[in-house]
N, C-alpha and C positions, 0 to 999 in steps of 0.2 A: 183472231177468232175470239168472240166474245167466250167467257168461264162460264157453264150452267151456275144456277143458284145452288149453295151445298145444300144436299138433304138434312132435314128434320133432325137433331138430336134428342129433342124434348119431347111429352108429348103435347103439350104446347105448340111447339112449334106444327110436329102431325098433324093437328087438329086446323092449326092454321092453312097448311098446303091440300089437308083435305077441304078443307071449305073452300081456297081457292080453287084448288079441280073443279067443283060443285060448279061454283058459278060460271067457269069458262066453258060448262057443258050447258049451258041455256039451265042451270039451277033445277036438272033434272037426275035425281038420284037413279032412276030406272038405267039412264045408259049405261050400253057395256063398256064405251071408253072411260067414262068415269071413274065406273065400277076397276077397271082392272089398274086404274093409276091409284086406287083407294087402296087397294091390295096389294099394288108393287110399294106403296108409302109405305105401309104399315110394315112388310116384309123387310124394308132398309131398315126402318127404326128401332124392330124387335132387336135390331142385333149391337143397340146401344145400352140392352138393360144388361144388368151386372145385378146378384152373380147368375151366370149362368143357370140354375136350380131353376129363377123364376123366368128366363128365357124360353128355356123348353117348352112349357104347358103354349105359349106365343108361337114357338114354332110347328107345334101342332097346330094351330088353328092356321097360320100362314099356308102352310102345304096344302091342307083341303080349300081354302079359297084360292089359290096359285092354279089349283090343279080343275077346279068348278069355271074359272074366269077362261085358263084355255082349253078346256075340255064343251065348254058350255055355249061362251062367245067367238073360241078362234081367236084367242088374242094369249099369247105368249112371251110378257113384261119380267124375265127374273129380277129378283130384289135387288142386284149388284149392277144392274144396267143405272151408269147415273143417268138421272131426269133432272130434267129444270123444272124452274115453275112455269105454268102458264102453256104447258103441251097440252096440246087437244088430239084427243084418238077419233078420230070421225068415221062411222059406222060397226063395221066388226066383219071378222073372220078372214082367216090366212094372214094374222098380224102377227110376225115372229121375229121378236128384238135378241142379240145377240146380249149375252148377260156382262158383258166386258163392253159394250157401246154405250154412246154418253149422247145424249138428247141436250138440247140449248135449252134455255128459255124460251119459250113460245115458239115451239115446232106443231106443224101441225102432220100429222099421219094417218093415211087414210087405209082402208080396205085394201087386204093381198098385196102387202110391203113386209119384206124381209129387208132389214139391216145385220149383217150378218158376216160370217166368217167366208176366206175364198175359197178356202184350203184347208183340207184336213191338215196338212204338215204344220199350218200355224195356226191355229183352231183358237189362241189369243188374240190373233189381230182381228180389230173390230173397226166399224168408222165413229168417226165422232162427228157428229153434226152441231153446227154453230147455233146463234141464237138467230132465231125467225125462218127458220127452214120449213119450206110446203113441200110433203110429198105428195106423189101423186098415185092413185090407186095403180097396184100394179105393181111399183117399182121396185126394183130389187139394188139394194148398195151392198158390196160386198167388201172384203177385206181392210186394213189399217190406211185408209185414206182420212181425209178429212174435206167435209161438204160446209164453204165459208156461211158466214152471218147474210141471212135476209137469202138464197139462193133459192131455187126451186126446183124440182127434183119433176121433170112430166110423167105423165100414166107409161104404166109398162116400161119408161127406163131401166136400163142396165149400166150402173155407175160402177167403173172398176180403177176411177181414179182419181185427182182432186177437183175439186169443183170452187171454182173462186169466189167469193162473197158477191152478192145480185146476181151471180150470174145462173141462166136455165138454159138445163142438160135435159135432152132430148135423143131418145135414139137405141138402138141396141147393136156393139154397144152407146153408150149416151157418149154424147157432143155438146159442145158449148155450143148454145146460140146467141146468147146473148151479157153482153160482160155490165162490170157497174159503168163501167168509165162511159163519156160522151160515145152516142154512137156515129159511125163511121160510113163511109159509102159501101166499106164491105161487110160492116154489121149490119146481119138480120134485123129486121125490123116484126113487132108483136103487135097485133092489130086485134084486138075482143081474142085472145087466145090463140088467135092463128098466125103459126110462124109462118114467116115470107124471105127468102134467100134474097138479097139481092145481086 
């Protein structure tokens, strides 16, 4: 499984990962996925300034836009969830990332997708999804699994376990339909979207 990109230390660097959000969002500031990967940036970064003193007045400002982005959009990104570069949030509301999950590069997540914990008892385990992961409106991934590079996550799944890079889990709970490797006489076949058992 691919590593996301490390977050921003500089704010150089900030300014760079916000501008690439920018453009992966069709170079429109008004969106709210934009908007809340601008505010989960800036929330990672703040907590690279030193000394603390000039953190604080940062973390002031972090809280009310954390708290406007999912109070406002439905979109709940904490600062400690790592992200890659190049994730696209696509529409808004009922988006709740678990603050210990780690996003690839170039994931894409759509509307009423929790990544999220299974279990109160282990309320750390989180999943981590690889690089190039499409979720699908709806889905729910829950506990310390991991979802491979390039996979795709269908609407309204329920992933509650690993999912192997290419391949798309469908189902509640979700199933493999389809793997990277060559397909087979017993691998489903994906026709314009539509799965077909054979």
């Amino acid at each position: 499984m691919t590593t996301p990109t490390d977050p921003p230390q500089s704010l150089p660097a900030l300014v760079a990962a916000v501008v690439d959000d920018w453009k992966n969002h069709d170079r429109d500031w008004t969106l709210p996925g934009f908007r809340a990967l601008a505010v989960h940036r800036f929330g990672n970064w703040r907590m690279t300034v030193q000394p603390k003193a000039l953190r604080a007045p940062l973390s002031v400002l972090y809280r009310a836009a954390f708290r406007h982005v999912r109070n406002h959009y439905g979109i709940e990104l904490p600062y400690s969830t790592k992200v890659g570069r190049g994730v696209v949030i696509e529409h808004q509301g009922g988006i709740v990332v678990h603050g210990d999950a780690v996003l690839g590069d170039h994931c894409v997540i759509r509307q009423g997708v929790t990544i999220g914990m299974k279990s109160t008892k282990d309320a750390l385990a989180a999943p981590v999804l690889g690089r190039g992961v499409d979720v699908g409106a709806g889905a729910v991934i829950l506990g310390a699994i991991h979802v491979g590079d390039d996979a795709t996550i269908g609407a309204n799944a329920v992933v509650l376990a690993d999912v192997e890079a290419g391949a798309l889990a469908v189902g509640v709970p979700a199933r493999v339909k389809r793997r990277a490797s060559t397909p087979s006489a017993s691998t489903p076949r994906v026709d314009a979207g539509v799965v077909h058992d054979n």
